[in-house]
C-alpha positions, 0 to 999 in steps of 0.5 A: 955227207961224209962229215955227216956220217962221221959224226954220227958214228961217232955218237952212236957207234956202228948204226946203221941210219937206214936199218935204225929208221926202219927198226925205229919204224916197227918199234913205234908200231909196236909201242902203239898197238900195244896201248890199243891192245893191251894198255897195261903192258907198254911199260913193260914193252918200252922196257924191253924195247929199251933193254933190246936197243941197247944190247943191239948197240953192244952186238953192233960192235962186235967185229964179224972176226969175234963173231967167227971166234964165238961161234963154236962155244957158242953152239956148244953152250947152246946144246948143252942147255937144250940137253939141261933143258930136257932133263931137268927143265921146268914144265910150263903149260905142258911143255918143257922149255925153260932152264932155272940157273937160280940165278936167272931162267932162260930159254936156251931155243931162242939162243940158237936162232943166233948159235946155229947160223953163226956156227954153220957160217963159221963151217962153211968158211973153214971149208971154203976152199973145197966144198964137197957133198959131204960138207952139206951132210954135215951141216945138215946133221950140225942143223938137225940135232938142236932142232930135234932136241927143240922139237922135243919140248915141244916148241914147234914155232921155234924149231921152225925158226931154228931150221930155217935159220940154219937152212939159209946159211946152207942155201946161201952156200951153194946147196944144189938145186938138185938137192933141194928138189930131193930134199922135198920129195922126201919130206912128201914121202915121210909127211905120214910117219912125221904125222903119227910123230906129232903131238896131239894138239899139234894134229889138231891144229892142222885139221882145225885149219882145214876147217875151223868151224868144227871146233868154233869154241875150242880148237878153231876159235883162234883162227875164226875170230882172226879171220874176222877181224881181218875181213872187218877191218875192210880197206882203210880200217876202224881206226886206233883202237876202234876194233871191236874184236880186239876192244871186245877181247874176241882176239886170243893172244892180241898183244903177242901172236895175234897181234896182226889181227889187232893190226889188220882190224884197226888200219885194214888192208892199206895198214896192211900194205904199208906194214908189208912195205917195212918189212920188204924194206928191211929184208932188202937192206939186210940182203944189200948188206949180206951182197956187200960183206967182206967174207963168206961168213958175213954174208952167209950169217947176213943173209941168214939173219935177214931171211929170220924176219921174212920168216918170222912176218910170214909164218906169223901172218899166214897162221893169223890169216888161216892159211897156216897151222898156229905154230905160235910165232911172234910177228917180228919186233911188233908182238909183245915180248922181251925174249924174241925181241933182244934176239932179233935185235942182236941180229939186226946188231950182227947185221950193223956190225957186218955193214959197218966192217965192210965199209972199214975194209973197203977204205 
């Protein structure tokens, strides 16, 4: 076994096989969705898996003491392209979200799903020692200014993201029960004011899913036609690109947000299940690693990291089953994309990296 593991580190570097065959899973799922979904666009998708692999192998060998070094500038580079983008970003479907450098447009939200934990992880490690209430104010506040700035745009999906991503770390270290319970109330109590400060369409989200058929054609036409195709996809399903919703084109969005849908119609409520069961696999592993790692920034930027994909699949899964407001998040490492998919996959690389330093500290 030994000599196994030796020679497969050294023919891939730091992967981690158990990690790589459940990415590997999800990856194959996506790929085969896509040619029921959306035939035109695999290419484009195995592209961007591709190009997602390998900047995950680059990221697995960074040293989590690198990552520590990075995670200042990191954030501070970050930041600075979310004011740019607020100031001189291009306006797409009324909303201010890309960055033109000439060179390239980026989209400088989906760094900080990565730059916000790596910076409050490399906080709370700085701070170890003597942690006080203070410190947590101050993370919050580290937190809160790109997710305002995000916000703004406005890219409510991500900002959601983003503050949970750093909201783990915070938990992970040591946020008070207490605190949190405060947390909650008076987010109860300020549930009107952040209602008046909403965009309309995002109200309108929210009221269409309380009911959905007061607008079947407009508004609430993406939760209908989900739900539908969801409830005909019965226990086993219709089969690889048997669903009429999705073959029909009844499904907005099937190939990225809605993809679920697509998923739900074809291989029903057993589909479903065995879909659940990757994902639960994929947190546990990234959770294992998190328990394992060899300082507290490791395991708070683990555990971090692992929590995103709970996240992603849940919010993801409740917005296309009509239990949440459509906020317009991918489902993790399925829906098509290359943006979502390279961050993802550098944090899945993150994660092979603090897995595999562990193990060399041990020895």
């Amino acid at each position: 076994m030994m000599l196994l593991r030796e020679w497969w580190r050294r023919l891939v570097g730091p992967i981690d096989p158990t990690l790589m065959l459940i990415v590997g899973l999800l990856l194959a799922t996506a790929t085969g969705l896509m040619a029921s979904a959306s035939p035109e666009r695999v290419g484009s998708q195995l592209m961007h898996i591709g190009i997602a692999l390998a900047v995950m192998r680059v990221a697995a060998q960074v040293p989590p003491q690198q990552l520590l070094r990075l995670a200042v500038p990191l954030y501070l580079v970050g930041i600075l392209l979310l004011i740019g983008v607020a100031l001189f970003g291009d306006i797409t479907k009324g909303a201010r979200r890309w960055l033109d450098l000439g060179v390239i447009r980026v989209q400088p939200s989906e760094l900080m799903k990565i730059a916000v934990p790596l910076l409050l992880a490399w906080f709370f490690q700085k701070h170890e020692a003597l942690l006080r209430p203070r410190h947590y104010v101050a993370a919050a506040l580290l937190l809160l200014l790109p997710v305002a700035l995000i916000a703004r745009q406005p890219d409510l999906g991500t900002s959601i993201l983003v503050f949970a991503a750093g909201f783990y770390v915070i938990f992970f270290a040591g946020l008070p029960w207490k605190v949190m319970i405060g947390m909650a109330v008076s987010a109860l109590a300020a549930a009107p004011v952040a209602w008046t400060l909403l965009h309309e369409y995002q109200r309108q989200r929210i009221l269409m899913l309380l009911d959905p058929e007061k607008d079947p054609l407009g508004k609430g036409f993406h939760i209908i036609q989900s739900t539908i195709a969801i409830g005909s996809g019965g226990i086993f399903g219709k089969g690889w690109r048997g669903g009429t919703q999705a073959q029909l084109e009844f499904i907005p969005e099937r190939h990225t947000d809605f993809i679920f849908a697509v998923f739900s119609e074809e291989f029903g409520l057993f589909g479903n299940l065995l879909l659940l069961v990757l994902y639960a696999l994929l947190i546990s592993r990234g959770l294992m690693i998190a328990a394992n790692a060899a300082t507290l920034f490791s395991r708070l930027l683990a555990g971090a990291i692992t929590l995103i994909f709970f996240t992603y699949a849940f919010v993801n899964r409740g917005m296309v089953s009509g239990i949440l407001p459509v906020v317009g998040v991918p489902l993790p490492l399925v829906s098509y994309g290359g943006t979502a998919l390279v961050t993802l996959l550098v944090g899945i690389g993150i994660l092979m990296s603090i897995h595999g330093n562990r193990m060399l500290v041990q020895k």
